[in-house]
Structure formats: structure tokens, C-alpha cells
C-alpha positions in Angstrom: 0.0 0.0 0.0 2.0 3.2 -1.2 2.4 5.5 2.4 2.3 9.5 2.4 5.5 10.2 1.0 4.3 8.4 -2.2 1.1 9.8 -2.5 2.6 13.4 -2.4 5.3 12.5 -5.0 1.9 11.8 -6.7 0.7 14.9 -5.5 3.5 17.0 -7.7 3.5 14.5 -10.9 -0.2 15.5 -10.8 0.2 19.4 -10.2 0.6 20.1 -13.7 -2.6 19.6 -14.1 -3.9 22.5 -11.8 -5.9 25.7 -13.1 -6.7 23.3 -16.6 -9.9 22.2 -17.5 -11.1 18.6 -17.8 -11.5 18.2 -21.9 -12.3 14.1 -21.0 -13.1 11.4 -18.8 -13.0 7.9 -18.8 -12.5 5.2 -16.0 -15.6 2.2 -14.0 -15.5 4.2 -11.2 -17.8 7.4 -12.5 -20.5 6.2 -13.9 -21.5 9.8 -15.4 -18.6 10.9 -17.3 -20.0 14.2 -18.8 -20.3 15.5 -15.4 -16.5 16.4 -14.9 -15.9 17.5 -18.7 -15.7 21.0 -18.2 -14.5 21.8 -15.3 -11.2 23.0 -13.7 -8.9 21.2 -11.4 -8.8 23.6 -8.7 -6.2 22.3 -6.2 -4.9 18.8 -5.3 -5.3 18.1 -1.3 -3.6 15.2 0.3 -4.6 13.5 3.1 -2.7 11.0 3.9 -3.0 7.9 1.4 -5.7 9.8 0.4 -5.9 12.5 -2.7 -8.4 14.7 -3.2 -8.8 16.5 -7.0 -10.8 19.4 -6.2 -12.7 20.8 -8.9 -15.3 23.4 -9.3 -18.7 22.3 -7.5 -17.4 18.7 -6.0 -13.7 16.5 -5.5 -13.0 13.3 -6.7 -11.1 11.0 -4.0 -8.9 8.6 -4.9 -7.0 5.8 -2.3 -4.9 3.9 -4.3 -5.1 0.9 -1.6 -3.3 -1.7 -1.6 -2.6 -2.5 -4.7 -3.2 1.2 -7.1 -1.2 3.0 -9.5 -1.3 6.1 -11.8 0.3 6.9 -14.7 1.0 10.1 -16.5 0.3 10.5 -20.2 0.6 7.5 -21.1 -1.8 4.7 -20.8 0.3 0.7 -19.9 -1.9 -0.9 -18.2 -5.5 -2.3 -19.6 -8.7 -1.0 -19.4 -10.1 -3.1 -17.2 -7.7 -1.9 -14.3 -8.8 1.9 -15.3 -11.1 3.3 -12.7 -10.0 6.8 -13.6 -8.4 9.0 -16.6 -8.8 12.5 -16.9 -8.0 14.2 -20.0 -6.6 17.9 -20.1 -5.1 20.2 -23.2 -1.0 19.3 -21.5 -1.6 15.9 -20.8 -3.7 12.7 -19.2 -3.8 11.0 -15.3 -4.3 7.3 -15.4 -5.6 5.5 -11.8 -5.4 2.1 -11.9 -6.9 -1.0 -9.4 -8.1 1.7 -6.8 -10.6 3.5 -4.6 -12.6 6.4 -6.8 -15.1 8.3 -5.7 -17.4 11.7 -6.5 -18.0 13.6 -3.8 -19.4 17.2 -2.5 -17.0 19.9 -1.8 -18.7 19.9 1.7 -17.0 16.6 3.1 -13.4 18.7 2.8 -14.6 20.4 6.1 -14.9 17.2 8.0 -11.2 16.3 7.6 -8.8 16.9 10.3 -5.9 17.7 7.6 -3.7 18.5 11.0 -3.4 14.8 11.2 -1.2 14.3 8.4 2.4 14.1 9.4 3.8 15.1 6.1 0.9 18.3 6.2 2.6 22.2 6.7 -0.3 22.3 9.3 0.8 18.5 10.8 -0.2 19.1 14.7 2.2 16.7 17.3 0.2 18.1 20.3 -3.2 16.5 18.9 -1.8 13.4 17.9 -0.3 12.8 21.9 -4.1 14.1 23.0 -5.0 11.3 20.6 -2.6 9.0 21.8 -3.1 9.9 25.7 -7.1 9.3 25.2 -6.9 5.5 23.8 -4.1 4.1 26.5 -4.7 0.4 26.0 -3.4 1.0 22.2 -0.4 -0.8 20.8 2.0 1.5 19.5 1.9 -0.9 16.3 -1.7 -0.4 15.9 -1.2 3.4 17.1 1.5 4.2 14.0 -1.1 3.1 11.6 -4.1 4.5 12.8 -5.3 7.2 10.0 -6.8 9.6 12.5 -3.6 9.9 14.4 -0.9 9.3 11.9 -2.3 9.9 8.2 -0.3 8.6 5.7 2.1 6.4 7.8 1.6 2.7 6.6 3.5 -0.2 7.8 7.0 0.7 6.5 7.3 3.5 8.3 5.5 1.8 11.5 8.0 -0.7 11.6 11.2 1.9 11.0 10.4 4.0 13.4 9.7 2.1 16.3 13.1 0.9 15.5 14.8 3.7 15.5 12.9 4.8 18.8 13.9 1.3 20.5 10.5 0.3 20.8 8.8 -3.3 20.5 5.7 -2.8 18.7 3.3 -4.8 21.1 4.3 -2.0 23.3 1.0 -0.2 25.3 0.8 3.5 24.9 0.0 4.2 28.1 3.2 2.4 29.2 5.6 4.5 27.4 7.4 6.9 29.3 6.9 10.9 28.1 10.4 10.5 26.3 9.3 7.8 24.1 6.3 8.9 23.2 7.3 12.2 21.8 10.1 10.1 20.3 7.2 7.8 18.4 5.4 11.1 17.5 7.9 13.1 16.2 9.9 10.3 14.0 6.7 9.5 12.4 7.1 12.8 10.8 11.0 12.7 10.3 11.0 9.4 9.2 8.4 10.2 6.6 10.7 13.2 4.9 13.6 10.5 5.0 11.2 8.1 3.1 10.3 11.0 0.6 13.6 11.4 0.3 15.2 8.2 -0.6 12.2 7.5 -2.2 12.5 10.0 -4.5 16.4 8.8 -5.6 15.3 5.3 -5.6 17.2 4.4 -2.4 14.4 4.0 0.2 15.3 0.0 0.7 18.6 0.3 1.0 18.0 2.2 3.6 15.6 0.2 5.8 17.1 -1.0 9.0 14.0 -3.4 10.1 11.4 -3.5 7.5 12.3 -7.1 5.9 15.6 -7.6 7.1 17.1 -10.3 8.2 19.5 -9.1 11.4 19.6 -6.4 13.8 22.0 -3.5 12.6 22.8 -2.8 16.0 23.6 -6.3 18.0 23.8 -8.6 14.7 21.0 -10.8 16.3 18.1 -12.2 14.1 15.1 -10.0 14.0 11.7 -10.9 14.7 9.1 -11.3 11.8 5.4 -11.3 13.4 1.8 -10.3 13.1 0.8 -7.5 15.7 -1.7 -5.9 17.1 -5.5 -5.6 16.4 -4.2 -4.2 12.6 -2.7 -7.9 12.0 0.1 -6.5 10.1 3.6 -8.1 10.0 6.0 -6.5 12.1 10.0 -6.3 12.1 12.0 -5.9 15.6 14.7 -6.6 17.6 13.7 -8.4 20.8 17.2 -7.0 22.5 17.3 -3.8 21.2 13.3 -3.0 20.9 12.0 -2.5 24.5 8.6 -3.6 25.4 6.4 -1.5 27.7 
């Protein structure tokens, strides 16, 4: 499932796009095409996994899942994985195998965008009020809950409770203050460092416990297990990872 950094390198393949209209429309997931000819892309909103196309009178959501994809300009992949293409006078965006849907411009003001970590507006103190108000919370489960962290998926789970020293069946309410503004703020420096390497094509060389084999600090086998109420695999070091 791509994570936040991804869906805002998305973000500024799609910008181009911005301020033109839409000349044509194609895709299974809008069953009324004709209704988004002719109107402008406005602005591009992320939140999270989430992108939202925001055009004149409504905004088109798309989640690309677990298994989406887009393409620019040029169409690879067959028709029957298209759920979206939108046509414009510089160019075409292809979504593929993916989450689409039509929807008024009202439900933008039901989002709390201060929840994204990669977000300008990305608020730490709500997400420990968050944290604080659900102690009984694994920290594994906590990483990847949208309304707290948007945008961090199970990479970036599993890195930074690493680099924090964390095991991942860890309790919230157990950590001490130190840790959990360590798991709060890495969450958000972590997912730059993704952007980052992901961007040069160097994210996996750079992945300390996500798949791998041995601890980079003791050299001991890590642990490969399903955690927490999200029943997603997790990667840690049973020395180095301390459970609370």
C-alpha cells in the first residue's frame, strides 16, 4: 500500500494539471462521465493515502489501496484496471486498481488535515491528546491509525519504532513521556527520509527493520510477526526493541 511520502510525490506528478480544465473522462468508477468534462482542477489536497482532485462544485477521491497506481500521459496498463483517466489540453492522469469516488465539496470540512504528518499544518500536540485518550493501544496499531498518523503505513511503522527502540506490542499508556514524543515526532521525520530516498530510488537500501534479516545494532536475528488488532507483519529486535 503506497504510504504518504508516495502519495505526495503523486501529488507534484499531478500538479501540472492545476488551473486546466477537464476536456475528457474515462475510468468504471464514474459512472456519469459528462459531469466532470468542463471543469477546472482547482487544487490537489492530500490527506494521507488519500488525494483529493478538487474541482469546481465537488472533488474526486482517490486511495490507491493496496494495490493502485497512476500513470501520466501514457496509458500501460489495460482498461479493465482503469477506474480513472482525466483528460486535459497538457496531458492525461491514469488511476489504476483503486478506490474512486465523486464527492461534494462539503466533506473537505470534516477532515482533520492537522493529522497528516507530512501536512505544513501536521499538529504533534493532537496526535499525543489522541494518543493519551486510547491508552490500552499498541503502538503498532497506534503508527497506523489514519486519525492519528495519516499517511504512515506499515514501512514506516516498523522503521520507526526501531529507531525509537520500541517493540511494537508496546502499550501506549506504558511508554514513558520520552518515548512517546520520540514515536510522534519520527513518524514525521521518518516520513521526509522516506520522501527522500524514495525520490532517488534508495528507500530499501536504507531500511534498518522492514524485511531484514538481522539487527543492525547487536547482529541478532530479527523478529518477523503479526501484531496488534491491525494484523500487520512487524519487524523488531527483541534486545534492542524495549517492550512497555
Amino acid at each position: 500500500m503506497p504510504e504518504g511520502p508516495s502519495i505526495l510525490l503523486m501529488k507534484d506528478n499531478l500538479s501540472q494539471f492545476v488551473g486546466k480544465k477537464v476536456l475528457e473522462a474515462a475510468g468504471s468508477s464514474i459512472p456519469d462521465k459528462k459531469q466532470l468534462v468542463g471543469k477546472i482542477l482547482k487544487e490537489i489536497r492530500l490527506y494521507g493515502k488519500q488525494t483529493y482532485l478538487i474541482l469546481d462544485d465537488c472533488c474526486i477521491r482517490i486511495h490507491l489501496l493496496m494495490f493502485g497506481s497512476y500513470e501520466v500521459d501514457e496509458q500501460t496498463k489495460p482498461d479493465k484496471n482503469l477506474r480513472l483517466a482525466l483528460s486535459f489540453k497538457n496531458g492525461k492522469a491514469y488511476f489504476y486498481t483503486c478506490s474512486v469516488k465523486l464527492l461534494p465539496l462539503d466533506i473537505l470540512k470534516t477532515i482533520d488535515w492537522e493529522a497528516d504528518v507530512m501536512s505544513d499544518i501536521w499538529n504533534p500536540e493532537k496526535a499525543k491528546q489522541k494518543l493519551k485518550a486510547s491508552p490500552d493501544m499498541m503502538v503498532c496499531d497506534a503508527l497506523l491509525d489514519q486519525e492519528i498518523f495519516s499517511g504512515v503505513g506499515n514501512i514506516i511503522k516498523n522503521e520507526v519504532l526501531f529507531r525509537i527502540g520500541v517493540h511494537p506490542e508496546s502499550v501506549t499508556g506504558h511508554l514513558p513521556a520520552a518515548k512517546l514524543n520520540a514515536l510522534i515526532s519520527e513518524a514525521r521525520i521518518y516520513s521526509f527520509d522516506f520522501l527522500k530516498w524514495k525520490s532517488n530510488n534508495t528507500l530499501k537500501k536504507h531500511w534498518q527493520a522492514y524485511h531484514q534479516k538481522t539487527c543492525p545494532i547487536c547482529g541478532k536475528p530479527l523478529t518477523s510477526k503479526i501484531t496488534g488488532k491491525s494484523k500487520r507483519n512487524s519487524f523488531f529486535c527483541e534486545t534492542d526493541q524495549k517492550l512497555y
